[in-house]
N, C-alpha and C positions, 0 to 999 in steps of 0.2 A: 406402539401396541395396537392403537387403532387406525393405521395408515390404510386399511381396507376403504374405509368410508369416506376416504376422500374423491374417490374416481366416480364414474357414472355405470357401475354395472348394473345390472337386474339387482342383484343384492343388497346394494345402495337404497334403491329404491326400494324396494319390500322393507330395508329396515327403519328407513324412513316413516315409511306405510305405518307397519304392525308397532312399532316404538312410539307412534304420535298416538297413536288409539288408547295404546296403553297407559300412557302418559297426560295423556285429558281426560280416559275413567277414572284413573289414581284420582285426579283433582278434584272430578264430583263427587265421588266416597269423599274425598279430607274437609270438602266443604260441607258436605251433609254432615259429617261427625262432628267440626267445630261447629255449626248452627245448632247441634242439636248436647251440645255441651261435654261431646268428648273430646277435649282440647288435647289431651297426652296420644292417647292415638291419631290423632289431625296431625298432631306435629310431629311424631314419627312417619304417620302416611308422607306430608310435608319433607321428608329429607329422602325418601323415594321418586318421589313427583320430580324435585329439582335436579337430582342426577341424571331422572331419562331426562327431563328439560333440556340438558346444556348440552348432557351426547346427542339429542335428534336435533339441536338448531344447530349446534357446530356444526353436525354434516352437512345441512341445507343452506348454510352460510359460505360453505368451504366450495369457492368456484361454483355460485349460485347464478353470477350475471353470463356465466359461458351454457348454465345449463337450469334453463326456468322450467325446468320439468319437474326437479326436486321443489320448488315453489310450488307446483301444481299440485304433488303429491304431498305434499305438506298440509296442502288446504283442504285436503278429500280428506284426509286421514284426522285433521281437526276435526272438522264436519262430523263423521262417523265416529269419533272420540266422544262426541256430544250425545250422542243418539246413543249408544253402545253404555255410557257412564250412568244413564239415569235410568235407562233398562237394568243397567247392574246394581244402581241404587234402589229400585222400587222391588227387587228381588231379595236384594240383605233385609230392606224394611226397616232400617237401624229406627229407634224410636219409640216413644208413645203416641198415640191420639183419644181424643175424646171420640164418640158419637153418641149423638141426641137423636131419639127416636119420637115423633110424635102421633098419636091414635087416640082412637077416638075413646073411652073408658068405656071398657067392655070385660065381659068373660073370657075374650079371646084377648083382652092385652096382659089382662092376669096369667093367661098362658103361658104366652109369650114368656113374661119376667120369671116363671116356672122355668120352662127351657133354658131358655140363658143361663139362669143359675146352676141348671145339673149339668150345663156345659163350663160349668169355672170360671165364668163370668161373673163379675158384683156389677149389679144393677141397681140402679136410683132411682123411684118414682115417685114423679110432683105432678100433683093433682092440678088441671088449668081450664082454663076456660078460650074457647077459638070461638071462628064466626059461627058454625055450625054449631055448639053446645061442648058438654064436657070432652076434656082429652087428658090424656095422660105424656106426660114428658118422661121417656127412659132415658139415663143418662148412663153411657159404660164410658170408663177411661181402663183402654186395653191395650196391649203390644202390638205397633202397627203391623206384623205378621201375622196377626188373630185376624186384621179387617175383615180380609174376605170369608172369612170362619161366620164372623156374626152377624154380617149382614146375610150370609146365606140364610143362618136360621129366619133371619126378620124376616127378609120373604116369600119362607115356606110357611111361616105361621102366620103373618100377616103381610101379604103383598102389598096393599093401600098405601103402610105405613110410609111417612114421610122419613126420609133415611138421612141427617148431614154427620158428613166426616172432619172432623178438624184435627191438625196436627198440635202436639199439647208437648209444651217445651219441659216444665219439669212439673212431676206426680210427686207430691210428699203423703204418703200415708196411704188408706185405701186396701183395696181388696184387690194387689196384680202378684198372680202368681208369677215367680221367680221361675 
């Protein structure tokens, strides 16, 4: 059925190519969902991944010591599997995270937690003490697809703000719209 892929055509190699890419994005999506505790789709992604697996090595396997070019393209196409898999993961955004905002206690961080909330965001604010005098700790745990949503506002409304993002394994309860 697949006796195409044993010769050294151009087509060989392109399916070499675009099957290895495919097949190390698969892996970084199935790792990112089993880390982040979707194991039933990990392990379905998982029986995808190992099929292109064993078609793109067999090919490169099959008369590899007569022709180290499919070795060559093997390794670009890993390489570029790598780069291409976590661009397509940080685009799905599968996940939660926390961010913690800290400012100084003002009328403008009272704002701030105004906006965020008309944006459907739940906000948490703990009154603190830094080296400079009072601050306010925002605390949002949001769908890591919102990230760049609410730090925009943070820095329209308060630029200064100290901004950290953590990725937040499981959220029980709370205020994350569905």
């Amino acid at each position: 059925m697949l006796e195409f892929l044993t010769g050294s055509s151009i087509f060989v190699y392109a399916f070499i190519f675009f099957g290895k890419i495919v097949e190390v994005a698969v892996s970084t999506v199935r790792l990112v969902l089993i880390n982040r505790g979707e194991r039933i789709k990990g392990a379905i992604i998982a029986f995808v991944e190992i099929i292109l697996w064993l078609v793109v090595t067999g090919t490169v396997l099959v008369g590899f010591q007569e022709d180290l070019f499919k070795c060559v393209v093997f390794a670009a196409a890993f390489a570029i599997g790598n780069y291409f898999g976590s661009w397509l993961e940080e685009k799905l955004a599968f996940g939660l995270c926390s961010i913690q905002v800290i400012v100084p206690e003002s009328e403008e961080s009272q704002a701030l937690v105004t906006v965020l909330r008309e944006n459907n965001f739940g906000v948490t604010s703990i009154k603190g003490k830094g080296k400079d005098g009072e601050r306010e700790l925002l605390i949002l745990h949001i769908k890591r697809k919102r990230i760049k949503y609410a730090v925009d506002i943070i820095n329209k409304n308060l630029n200064h703000a100290l901004v950290v993002v953590n990725d937040a394994k499981v959220i029980r309860g709370g205020y994350i719209k569905k």
